[in-house]
CHARMM-style PDB file with segment names, atoms N, HN, CA, C and O in Angstrom:
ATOM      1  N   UNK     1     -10.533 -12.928  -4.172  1.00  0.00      PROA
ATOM      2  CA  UNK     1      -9.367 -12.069  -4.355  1.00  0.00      PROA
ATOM      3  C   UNK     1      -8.172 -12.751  -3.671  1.00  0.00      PROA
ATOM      4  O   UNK     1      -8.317 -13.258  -2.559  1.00  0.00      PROA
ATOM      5  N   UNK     2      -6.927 -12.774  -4.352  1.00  0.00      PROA
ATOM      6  HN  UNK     2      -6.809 -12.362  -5.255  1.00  0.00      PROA
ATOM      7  CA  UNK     2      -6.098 -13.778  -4.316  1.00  0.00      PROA
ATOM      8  C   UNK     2      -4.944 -12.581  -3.421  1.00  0.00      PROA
ATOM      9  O   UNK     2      -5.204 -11.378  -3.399  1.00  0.00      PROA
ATOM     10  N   UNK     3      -3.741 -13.145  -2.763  1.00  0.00      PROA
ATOM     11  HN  UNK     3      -3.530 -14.123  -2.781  1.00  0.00      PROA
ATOM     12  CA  UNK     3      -2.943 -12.211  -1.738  1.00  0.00      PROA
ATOM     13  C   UNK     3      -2.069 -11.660  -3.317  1.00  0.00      PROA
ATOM     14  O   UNK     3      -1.692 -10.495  -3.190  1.00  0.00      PROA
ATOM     15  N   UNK     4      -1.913 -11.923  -3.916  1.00  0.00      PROA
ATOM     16  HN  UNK     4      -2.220 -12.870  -4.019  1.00  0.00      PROA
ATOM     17  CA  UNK     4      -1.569 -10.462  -4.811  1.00  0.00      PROA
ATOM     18  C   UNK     4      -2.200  -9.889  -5.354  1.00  0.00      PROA
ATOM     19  O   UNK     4      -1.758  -8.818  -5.768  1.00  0.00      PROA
ATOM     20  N   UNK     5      -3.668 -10.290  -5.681  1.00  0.00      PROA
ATOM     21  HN  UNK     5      -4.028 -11.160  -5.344  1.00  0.00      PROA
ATOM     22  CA  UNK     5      -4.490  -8.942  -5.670  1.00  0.00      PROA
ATOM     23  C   UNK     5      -4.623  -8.126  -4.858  1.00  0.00      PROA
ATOM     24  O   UNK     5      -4.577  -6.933  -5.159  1.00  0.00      PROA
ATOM     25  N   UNK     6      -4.916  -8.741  -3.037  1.00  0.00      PROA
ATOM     26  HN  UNK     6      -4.953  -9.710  -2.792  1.00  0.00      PROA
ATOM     27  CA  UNK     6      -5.051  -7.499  -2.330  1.00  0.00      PROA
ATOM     28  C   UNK     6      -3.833  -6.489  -2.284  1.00  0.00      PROA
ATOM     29  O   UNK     6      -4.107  -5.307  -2.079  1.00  0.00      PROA
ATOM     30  N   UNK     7      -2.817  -6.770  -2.417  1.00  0.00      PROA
ATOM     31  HN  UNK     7      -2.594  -7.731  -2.583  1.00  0.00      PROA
ATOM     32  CA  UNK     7      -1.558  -6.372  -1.973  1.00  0.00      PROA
ATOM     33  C   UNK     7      -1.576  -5.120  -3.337  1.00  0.00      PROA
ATOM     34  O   UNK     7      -1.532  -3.935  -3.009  1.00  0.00      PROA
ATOM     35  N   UNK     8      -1.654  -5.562  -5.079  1.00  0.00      PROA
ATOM     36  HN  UNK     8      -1.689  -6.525  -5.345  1.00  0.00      PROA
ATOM     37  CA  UNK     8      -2.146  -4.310  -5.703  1.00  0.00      PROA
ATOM     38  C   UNK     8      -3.242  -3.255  -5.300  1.00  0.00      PROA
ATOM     39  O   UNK     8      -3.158  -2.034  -5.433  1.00  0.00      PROA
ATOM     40  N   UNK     9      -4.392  -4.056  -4.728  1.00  0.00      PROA
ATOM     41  HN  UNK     9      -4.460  -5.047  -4.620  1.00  0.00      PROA
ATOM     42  CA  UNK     9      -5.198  -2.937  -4.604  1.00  0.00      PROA
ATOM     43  C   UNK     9      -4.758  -2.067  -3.403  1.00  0.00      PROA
ATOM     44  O   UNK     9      -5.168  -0.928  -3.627  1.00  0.00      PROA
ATOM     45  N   UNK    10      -4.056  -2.120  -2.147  1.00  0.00      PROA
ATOM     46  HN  UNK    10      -3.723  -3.045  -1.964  1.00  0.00      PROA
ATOM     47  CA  UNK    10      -3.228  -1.808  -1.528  1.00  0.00      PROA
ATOM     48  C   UNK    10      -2.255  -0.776  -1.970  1.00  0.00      PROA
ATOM     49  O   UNK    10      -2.090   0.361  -1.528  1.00  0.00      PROA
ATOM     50  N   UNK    11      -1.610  -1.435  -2.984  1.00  0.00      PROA
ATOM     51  HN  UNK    11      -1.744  -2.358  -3.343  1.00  0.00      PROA
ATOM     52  CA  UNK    11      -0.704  -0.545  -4.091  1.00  0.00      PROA
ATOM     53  C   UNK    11      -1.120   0.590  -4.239  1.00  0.00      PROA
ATOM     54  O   UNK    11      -0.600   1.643  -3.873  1.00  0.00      PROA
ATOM     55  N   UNK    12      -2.401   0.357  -4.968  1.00  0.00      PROA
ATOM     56  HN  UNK    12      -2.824  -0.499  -5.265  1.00  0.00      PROA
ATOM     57  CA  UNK    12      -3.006   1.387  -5.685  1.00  0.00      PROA
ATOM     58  C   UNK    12      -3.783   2.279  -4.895  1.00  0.00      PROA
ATOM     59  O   UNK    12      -3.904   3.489  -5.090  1.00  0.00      PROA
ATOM     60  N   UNK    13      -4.288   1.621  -4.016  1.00  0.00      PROA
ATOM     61  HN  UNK    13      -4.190   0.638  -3.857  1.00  0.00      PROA
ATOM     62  CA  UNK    13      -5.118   3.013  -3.039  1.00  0.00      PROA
ATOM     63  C   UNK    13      -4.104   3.782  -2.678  1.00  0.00      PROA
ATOM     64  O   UNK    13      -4.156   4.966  -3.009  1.00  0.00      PROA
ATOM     65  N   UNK    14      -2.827   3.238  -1.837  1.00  0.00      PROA
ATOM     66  HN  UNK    14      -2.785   2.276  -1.568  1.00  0.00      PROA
ATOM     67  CA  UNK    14      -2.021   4.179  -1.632  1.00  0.00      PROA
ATOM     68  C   UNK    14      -0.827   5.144  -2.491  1.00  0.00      PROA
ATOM     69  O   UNK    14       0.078   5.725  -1.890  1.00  0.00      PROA
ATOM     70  N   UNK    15      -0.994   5.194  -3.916  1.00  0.00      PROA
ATOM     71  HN  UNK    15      -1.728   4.722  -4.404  1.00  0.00      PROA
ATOM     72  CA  UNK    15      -0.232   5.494  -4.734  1.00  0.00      PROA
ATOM     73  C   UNK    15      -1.581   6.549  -5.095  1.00  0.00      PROA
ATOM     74  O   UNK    15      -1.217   7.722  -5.019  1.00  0.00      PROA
ATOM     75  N   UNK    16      -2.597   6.445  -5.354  1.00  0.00      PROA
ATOM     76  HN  UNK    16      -2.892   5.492  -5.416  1.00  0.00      PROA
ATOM     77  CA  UNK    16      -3.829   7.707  -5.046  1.00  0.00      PROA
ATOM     78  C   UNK    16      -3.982   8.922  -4.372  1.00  0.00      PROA
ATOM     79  O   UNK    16      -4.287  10.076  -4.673  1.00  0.00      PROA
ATOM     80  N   UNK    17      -3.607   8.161  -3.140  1.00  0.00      PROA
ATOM     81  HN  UNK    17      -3.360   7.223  -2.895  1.00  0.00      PROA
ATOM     82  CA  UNK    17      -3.679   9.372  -1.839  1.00  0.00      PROA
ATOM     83  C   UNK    17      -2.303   9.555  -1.052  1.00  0.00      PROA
ATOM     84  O   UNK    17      -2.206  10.129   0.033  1.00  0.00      PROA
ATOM     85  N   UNK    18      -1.409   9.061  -1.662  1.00  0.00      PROA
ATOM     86  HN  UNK    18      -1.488   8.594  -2.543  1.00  0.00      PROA
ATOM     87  CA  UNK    18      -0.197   9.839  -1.213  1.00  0.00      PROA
ATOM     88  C   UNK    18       0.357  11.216  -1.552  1.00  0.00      PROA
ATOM     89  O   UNK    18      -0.482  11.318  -2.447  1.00  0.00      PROA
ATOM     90  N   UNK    19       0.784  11.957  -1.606  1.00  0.00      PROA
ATOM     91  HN  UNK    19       1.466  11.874  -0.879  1.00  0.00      PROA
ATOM     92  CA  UNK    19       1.226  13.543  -2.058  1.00  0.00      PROA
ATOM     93  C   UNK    19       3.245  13.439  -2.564  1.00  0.00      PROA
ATOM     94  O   UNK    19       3.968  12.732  -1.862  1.00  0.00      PROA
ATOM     95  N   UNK    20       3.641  13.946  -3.356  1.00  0.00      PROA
ATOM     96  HN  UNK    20       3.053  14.520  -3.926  1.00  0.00      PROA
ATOM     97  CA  UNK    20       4.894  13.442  -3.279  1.00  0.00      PROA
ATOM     98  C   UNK    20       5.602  14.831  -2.263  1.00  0.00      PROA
ATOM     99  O   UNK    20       5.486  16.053  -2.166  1.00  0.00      PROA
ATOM    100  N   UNK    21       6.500  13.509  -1.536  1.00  0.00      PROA
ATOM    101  HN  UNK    21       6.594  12.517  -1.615  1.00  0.00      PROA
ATOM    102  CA  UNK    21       7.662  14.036  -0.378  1.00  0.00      PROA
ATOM    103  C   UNK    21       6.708  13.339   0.641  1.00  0.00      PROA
ATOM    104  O   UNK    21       7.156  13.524   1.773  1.00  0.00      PROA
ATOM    105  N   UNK    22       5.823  12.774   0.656  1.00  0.00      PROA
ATOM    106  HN  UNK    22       5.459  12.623  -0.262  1.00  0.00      PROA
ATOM    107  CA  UNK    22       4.977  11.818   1.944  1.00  0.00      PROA
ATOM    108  C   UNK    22       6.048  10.839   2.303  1.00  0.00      PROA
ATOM    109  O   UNK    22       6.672  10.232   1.432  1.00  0.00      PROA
ATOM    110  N   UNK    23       6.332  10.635   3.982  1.00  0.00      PROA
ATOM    111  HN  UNK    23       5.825  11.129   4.690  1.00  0.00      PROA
ATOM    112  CA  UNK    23       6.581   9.883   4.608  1.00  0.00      PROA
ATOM    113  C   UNK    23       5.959   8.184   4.892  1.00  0.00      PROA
ATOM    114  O   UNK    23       5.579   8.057   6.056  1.00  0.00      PROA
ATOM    115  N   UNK    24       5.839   7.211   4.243  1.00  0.00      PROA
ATOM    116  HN  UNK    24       6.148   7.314   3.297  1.00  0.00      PROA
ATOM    117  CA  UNK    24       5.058   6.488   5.105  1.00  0.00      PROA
ATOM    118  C   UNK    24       5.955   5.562   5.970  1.00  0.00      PROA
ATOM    119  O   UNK    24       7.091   6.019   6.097  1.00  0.00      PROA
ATOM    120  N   UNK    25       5.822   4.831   6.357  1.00  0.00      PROA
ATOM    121  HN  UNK    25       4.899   4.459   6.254  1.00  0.00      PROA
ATOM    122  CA  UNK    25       6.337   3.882   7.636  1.00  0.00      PROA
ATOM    123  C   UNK    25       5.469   2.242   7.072  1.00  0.00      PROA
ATOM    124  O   UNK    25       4.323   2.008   7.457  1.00  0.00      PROA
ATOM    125  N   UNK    26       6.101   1.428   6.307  1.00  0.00      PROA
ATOM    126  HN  UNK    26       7.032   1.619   5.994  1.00  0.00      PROA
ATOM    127  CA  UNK    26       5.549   0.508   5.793  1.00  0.00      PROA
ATOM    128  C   UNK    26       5.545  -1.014   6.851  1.00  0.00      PROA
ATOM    129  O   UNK    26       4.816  -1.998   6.729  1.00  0.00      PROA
ATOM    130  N   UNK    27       6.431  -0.804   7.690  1.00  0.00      PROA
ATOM    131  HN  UNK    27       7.024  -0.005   7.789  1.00  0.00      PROA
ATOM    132  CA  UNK    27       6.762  -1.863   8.646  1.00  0.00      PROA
ATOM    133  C   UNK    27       5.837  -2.262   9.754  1.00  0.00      PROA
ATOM    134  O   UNK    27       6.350  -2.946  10.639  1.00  0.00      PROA
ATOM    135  N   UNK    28       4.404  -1.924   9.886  1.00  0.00      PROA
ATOM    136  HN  UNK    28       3.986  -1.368   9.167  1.00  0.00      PROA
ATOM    137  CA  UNK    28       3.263  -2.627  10.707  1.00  0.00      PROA
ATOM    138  C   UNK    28       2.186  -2.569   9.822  1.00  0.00      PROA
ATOM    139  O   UNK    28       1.888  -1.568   9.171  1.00  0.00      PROA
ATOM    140  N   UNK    29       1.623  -3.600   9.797  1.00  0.00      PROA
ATOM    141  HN  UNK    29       1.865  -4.413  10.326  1.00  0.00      PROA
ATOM    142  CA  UNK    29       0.433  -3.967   9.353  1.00  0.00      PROA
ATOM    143  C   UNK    29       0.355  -4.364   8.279  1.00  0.00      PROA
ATOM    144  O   UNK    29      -0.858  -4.443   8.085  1.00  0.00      PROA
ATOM    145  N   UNK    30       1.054  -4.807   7.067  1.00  0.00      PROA
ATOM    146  HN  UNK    30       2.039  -4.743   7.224  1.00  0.00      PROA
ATOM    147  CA  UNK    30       1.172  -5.503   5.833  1.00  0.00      PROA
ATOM    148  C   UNK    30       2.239  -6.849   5.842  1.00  0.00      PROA
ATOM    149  O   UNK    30       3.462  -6.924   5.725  1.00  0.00      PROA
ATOM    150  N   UNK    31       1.418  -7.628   5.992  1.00  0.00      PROA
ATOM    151  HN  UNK    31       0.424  -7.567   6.087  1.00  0.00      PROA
ATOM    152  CA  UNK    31       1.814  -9.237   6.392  1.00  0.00      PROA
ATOM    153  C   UNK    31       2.413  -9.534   5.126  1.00  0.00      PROA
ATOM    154  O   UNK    31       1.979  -9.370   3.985  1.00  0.00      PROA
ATOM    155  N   UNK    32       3.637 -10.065   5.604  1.00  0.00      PROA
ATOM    156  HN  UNK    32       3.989 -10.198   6.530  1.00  0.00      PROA
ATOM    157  CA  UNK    32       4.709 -10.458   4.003  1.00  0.00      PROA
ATOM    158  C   UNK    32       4.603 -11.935   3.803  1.00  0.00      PROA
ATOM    159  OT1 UNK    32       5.183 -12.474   2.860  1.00  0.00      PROA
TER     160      UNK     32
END
């Protein structure tokens, strides 16, 4: 799995279990 695959599956788990009006804070832990 190549760094833009993980980064979709990333995508996608969190586009699953988010709720809309969710807050997230994207700035620790996803290496650019």
């Amino acid at each position: 799995m190549d760094k833009n695959q993980v980064r979709e599956t990333i995508a996608r788990r969190a586009a699953i279990e988010l709720k809309d009006g969710d807050v997230v804070n994207l700035g620790i832990g996803l290496p650019t």
